[in-house]
C-alpha positions in Angstrom: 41.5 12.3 39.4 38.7 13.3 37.5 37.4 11.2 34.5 36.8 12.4 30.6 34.1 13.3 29.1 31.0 11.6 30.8 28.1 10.8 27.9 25.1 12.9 28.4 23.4 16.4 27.7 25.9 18.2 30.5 28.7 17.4 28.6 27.4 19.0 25.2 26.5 21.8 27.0 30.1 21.8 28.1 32.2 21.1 25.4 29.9 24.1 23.6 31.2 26.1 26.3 34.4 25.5 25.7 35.0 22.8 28.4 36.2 19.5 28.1 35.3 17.3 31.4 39.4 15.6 31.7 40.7 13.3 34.1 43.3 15.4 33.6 43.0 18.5 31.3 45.6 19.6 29.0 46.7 22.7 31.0 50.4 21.9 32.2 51.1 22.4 36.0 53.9 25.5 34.8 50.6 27.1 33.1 48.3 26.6 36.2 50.8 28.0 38.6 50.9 30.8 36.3 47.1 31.6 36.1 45.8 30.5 39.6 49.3 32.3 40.8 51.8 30.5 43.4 49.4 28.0 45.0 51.6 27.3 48.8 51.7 31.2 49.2 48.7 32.6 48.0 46.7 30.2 49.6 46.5 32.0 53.1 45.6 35.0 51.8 41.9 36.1 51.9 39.9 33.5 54.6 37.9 35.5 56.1 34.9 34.4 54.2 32.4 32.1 55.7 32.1 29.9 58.4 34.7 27.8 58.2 35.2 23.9 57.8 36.8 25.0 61.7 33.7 26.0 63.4 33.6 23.8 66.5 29.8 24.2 67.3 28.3 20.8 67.3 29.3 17.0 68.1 33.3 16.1 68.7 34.8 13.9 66.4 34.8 11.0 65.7 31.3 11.7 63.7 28.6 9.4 63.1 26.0 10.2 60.4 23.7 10.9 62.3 25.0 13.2 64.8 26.1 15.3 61.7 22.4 15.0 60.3 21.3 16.7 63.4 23.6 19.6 62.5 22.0 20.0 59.3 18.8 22.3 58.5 15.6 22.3 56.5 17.1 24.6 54.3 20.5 23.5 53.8 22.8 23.7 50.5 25.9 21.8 50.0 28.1 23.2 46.9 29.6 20.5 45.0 33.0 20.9 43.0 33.6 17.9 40.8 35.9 16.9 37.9 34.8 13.4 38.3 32.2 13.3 35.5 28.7 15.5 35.2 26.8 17.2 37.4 23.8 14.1 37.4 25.6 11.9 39.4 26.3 14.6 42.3 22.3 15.3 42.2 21.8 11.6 42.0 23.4 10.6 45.1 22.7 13.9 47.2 18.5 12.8 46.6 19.8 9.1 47.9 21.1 10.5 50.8 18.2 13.0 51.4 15.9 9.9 50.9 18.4 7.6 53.4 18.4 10.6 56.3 15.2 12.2 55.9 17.3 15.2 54.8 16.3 17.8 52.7 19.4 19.3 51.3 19.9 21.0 48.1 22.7 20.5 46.0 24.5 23.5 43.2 27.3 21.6 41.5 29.9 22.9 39.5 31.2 20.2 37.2 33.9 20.8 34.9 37.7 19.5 34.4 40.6 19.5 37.3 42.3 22.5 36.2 39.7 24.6 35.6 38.1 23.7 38.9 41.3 24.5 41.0 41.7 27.9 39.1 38.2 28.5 40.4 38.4 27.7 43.7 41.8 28.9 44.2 40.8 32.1 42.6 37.6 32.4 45.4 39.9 31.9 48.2 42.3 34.7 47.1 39.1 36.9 46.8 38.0 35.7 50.3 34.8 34.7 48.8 35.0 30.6 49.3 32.0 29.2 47.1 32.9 25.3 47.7 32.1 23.0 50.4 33.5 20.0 49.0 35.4 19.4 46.2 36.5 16.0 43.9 39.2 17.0 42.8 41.4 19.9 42.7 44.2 18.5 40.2 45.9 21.6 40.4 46.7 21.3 44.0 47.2 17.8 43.6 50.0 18.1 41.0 51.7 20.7 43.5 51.6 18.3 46.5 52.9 16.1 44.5 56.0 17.9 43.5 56.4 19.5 46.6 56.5 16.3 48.1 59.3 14.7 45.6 61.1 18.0 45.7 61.3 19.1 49.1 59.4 16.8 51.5 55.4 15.2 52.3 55.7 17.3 55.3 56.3 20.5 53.0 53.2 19.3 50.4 51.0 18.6 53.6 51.7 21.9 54.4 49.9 23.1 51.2 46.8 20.5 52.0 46.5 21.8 55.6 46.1 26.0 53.9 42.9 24.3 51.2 41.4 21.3 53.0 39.9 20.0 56.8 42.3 18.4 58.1 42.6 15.4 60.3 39.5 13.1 57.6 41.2 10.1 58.5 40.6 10.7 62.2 37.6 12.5 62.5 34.6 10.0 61.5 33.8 6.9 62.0 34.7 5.1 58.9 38.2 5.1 59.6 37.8 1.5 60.7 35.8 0.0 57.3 38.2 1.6 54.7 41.7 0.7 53.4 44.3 3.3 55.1 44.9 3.4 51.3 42.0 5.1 50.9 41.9 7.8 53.4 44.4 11.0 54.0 43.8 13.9 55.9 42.8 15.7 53.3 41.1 13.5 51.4 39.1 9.8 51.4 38.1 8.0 48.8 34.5 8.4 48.2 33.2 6.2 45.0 34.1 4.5 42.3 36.4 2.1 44.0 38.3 -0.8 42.3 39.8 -1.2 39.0 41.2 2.8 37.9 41.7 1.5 34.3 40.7 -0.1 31.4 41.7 -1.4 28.0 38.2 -1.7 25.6 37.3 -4.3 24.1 34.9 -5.0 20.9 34.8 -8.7 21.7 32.7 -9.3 18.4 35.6 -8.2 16.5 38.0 -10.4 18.1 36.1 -13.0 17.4 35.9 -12.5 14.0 39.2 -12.3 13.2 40.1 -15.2 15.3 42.0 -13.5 18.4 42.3 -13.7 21.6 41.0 -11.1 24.0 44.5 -10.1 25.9 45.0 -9.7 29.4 47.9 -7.7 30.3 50.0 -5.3 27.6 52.5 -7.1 27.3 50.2 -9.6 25.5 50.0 -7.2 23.1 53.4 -7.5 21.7 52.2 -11.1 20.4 52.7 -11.2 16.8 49.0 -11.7 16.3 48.3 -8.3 17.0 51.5 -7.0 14.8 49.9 -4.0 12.8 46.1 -4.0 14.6 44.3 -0.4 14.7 44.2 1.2 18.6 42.6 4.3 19.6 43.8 6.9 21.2 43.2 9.9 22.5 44.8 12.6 19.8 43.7 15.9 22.2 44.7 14.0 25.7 46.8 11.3 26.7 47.1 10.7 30.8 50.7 10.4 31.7 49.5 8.6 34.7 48.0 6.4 33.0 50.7 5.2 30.3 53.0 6.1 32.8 51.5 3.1 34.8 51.4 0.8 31.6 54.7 1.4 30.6 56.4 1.0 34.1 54.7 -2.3 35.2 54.9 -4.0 31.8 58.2 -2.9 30.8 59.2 -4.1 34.2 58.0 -7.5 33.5 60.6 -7.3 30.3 64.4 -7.0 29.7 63.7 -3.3 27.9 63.7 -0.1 29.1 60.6 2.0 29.7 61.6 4.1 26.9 62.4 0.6 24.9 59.0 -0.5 26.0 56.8 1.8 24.7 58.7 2.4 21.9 58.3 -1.2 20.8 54.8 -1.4 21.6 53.7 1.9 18.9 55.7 0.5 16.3 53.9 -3.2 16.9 50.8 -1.8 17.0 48.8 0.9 14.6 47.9 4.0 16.5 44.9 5.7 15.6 43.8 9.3 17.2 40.2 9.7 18.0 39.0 12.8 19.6 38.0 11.5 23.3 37.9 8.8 25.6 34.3 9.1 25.2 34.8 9.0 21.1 37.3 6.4 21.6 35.3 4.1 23.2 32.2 4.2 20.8 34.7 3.7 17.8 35.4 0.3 19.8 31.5 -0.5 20.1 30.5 0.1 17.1 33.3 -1.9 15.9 35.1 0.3 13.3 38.6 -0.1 16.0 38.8 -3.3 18.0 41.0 -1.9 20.9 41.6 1.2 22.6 44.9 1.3 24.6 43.4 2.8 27.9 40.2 4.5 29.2 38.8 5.3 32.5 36.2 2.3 33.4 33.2 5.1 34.6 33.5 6.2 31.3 32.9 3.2 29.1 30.1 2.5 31.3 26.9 4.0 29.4 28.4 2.3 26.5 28.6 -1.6 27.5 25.3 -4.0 28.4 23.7 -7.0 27.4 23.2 -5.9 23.3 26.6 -4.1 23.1 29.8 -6.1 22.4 32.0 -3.6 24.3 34.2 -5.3 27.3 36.5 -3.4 29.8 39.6 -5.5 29.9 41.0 -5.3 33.8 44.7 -6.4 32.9 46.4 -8.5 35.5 47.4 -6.1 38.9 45.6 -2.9 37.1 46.1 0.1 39.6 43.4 1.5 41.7 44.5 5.4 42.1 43.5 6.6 45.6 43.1 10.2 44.6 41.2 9.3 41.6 37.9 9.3 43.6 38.3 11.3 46.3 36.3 14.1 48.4 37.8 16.6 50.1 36.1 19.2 52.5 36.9 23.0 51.9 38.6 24.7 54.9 36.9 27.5 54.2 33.6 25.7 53.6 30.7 28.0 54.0 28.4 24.7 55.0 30.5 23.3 56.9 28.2 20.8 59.2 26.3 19.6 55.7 29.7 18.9 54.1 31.0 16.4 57.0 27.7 15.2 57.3 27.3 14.4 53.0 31.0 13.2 53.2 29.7 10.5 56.0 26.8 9.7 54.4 28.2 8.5 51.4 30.4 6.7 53.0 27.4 4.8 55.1 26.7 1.0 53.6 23.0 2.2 52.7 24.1 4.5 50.5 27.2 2.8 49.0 24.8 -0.1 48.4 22.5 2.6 46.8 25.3 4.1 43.9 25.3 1.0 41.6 21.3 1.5 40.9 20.5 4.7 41.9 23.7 7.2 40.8 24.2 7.8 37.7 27.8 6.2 36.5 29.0 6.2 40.3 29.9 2.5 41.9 30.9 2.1 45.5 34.5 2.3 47.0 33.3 0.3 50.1 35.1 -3.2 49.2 34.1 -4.6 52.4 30.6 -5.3 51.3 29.0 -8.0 49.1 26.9 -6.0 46.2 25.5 -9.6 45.0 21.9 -8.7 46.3 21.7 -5.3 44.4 22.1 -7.8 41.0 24.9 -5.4 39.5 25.2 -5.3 35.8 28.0 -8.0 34.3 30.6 -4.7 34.0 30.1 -3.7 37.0 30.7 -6.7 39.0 33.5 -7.3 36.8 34.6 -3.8 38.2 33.9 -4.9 42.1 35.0 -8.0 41.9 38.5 -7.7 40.0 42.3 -8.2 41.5 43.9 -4.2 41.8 47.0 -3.1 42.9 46.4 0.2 45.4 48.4 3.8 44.6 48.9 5.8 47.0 48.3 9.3 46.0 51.9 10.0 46.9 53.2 7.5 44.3 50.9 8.6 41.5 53.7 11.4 40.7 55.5 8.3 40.0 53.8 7.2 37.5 53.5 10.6 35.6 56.9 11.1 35.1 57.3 7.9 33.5 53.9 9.4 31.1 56.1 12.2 30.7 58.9 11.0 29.6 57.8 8.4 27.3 55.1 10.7 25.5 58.1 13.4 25.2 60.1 10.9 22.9 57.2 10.6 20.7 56.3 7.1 22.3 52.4 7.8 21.8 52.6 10.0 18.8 50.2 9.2 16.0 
């Protein structure tokens, strides 16, 4: 999924436009289906356009890099659809593969939220006119595999995958064998930002100050030390996969009810709106709020260091969400060969090794590797070194309805 509101000149160019860079955004799946039309049906319509991810010119699978860097020419473009953040990191790590490969090809990337990105791109393949090559993340198709695949079957939702995406990821290259099956679909495979999926910031200065101690699960929270203390939250956006996730694993730990759970945990505790995750968590630096409930680690980044008293809390078996990193190749990508081969590449331990220096905001999802030598920053060796508990992108939906159903009560309401 993708995450909010990264901290740069993109993103005011953005939210001036209207936009609002969400892991998430606010449109409802009812109002997506409504505006990009029925996803399953219309999807099959218009592909004549382009190439093709299907074009069979060229190596046979499984891929190595550099078979698929032969494929690709002096002029090549790759078109980058991303709700993961701002455009910088996609240039970012498209010149570290260039530099790796001896490659010299050009990136156009369309960063904006989930939703608006699948309206886009389902809107182009209706038209016949398929812009994307690759594409982190479509929500809006996510959200519908996901129901599909709770009301009807996964074999019914992969149906939906096999009309957007390549099929067959898992299978066809050769990193198969260094990632986590967690990690890897055949439509999808995880691509950066591996580890820890959340985050509960910190202002340790704060804490200190007031004599408390820095908590390390939710539950925690309920301690009658932190009866009454001030917590951000989002007021425009809350993630229902991501309270969903809070609420069902602490609550679970408990003798309450979900509902029960979260109840008792906003009357403990003093919710306080704040605009963004991005806003959110530079209330928490600057040490006007001591704690916000939740936030996406890649976007407290920018704003913790050696001079800032900011902390990501990692509480104890914090999820990892598959599909909230992920790359997908178009079916109907019009570059087909530089798609596979930018997919491999950033997969290849060079360029992994690459991300935590060289991409903006980006970490690597390659767990099998020891980072020490690139000297990570404190947070971000917290981030690759810290216990997770894997989702599978087909038990995310799980978590959302628990989101649901505890923000419908008024459980998060400030």
């Amino acid at each position: 999924m993708s995450h909010e509101e990264p901290e740069n000149d993109t993103l005011e160019r953005a939210k001036s436009d209207g936009q609002r860079f969400g892991r998430r955004g606010v449109t409802s799946r009812r109002t997506f289906l409504a505006t990009g039309a029925a996803l399953s049906a219309a999807a099959v319509a218009g592909c004549a356009g382009g190439t093709g991810s299907g074009s069979t010119e060229g190596p046979e699978p499984p891929w190595t890099t550099e078979e698929l860097a032969d494929q690709v020419g002096d002029d090549a473009e790759i078109n980058i659809y991303a709700s993961t953040g701002a455009d910088q990191e996609w240039y970012d790590l498209v010149d570290v593969i260039n530099d790796e490969f001896g490659t010299s090809v050009e990136p156009n990337v369309f960063a904006t939220n989930g939703n608006d990105l699948t309206q886009r791109f389902v809107q182009e393949r209706q038209a016949g006119n398929d812009t994307a090559d690759v594409l982190s993340s479509p929500t809006g198709i996510d959200d519908d595999m996901l129901v599909t695949a709770r009301d009807e079957s996964k074999e019914a939702a992969l149906d939906i995958g096999r009309e957007y995406f390549e099929w067959d990821l898992d299978q066809k290259f050769w990193f198969n064998d260094v990632l986590d099956d967690v990690q890897q679909y055949p439509f999808y495979v995880t691509g950066y930002n591996g580890g820890p999926g959340l985050t509960m910031p910190v202002n340790e200065d704060v804490f200190a100050d007031r004599g408390l101690d820095v908590p390390s699960t939710y539950n925690d929270l309920l301690d009658d030390q932190y009866e009454g203390m001030e917590v951000a939250i989002s007021s425009a956006y809350i993630a229902s996969d991501m309270v969903g996730w809070i609420v069902r694993h602490n609550a679970a730990e408990t003798e309450m009810t979900e509902t029960e759970w979260a109840q008792q945990l906003h009357d403990h505790l003093s919710y306080t709106g704040v605009s963004s995750h991005t806003a959110g968590t530079r209330e928490v630096r600057d040490g006007n709020i001591p704690l916000m409930l939740y936030n996406w680690p890649t976007v407290i980044a920018p704003f913790t260091g050696e001079d800032s008293p900011l902390t990501g809390v990692f509480p104890e078996d914090v999820p990892s969400f598959m599909n909230g990193s992920p790359i997908a190749i178009n079916k109907e990508a019009p570059n087909p060969w530089v798609a596979r081969f930018f997919l491999s590449a950033t997969l290849e331990e060079a360029v992994q090794r690459r991300m935590i220096n060289d991409v903006e905001r980006q970490i690597p999802c390659r767990m099998d590797l020891d980072y020490s030598a690139q000297d990570p920053d404190s947070y971000t060796e917290k981030r690759l070194n810290s216990d997770y508990e894997a989702v599978e992108f087909w038990d995310e939906w799980r978590n959302s309805t628990v989101g649901q159903k505890v923000k419908d009560v008024g459980a998060f309401d400030i």
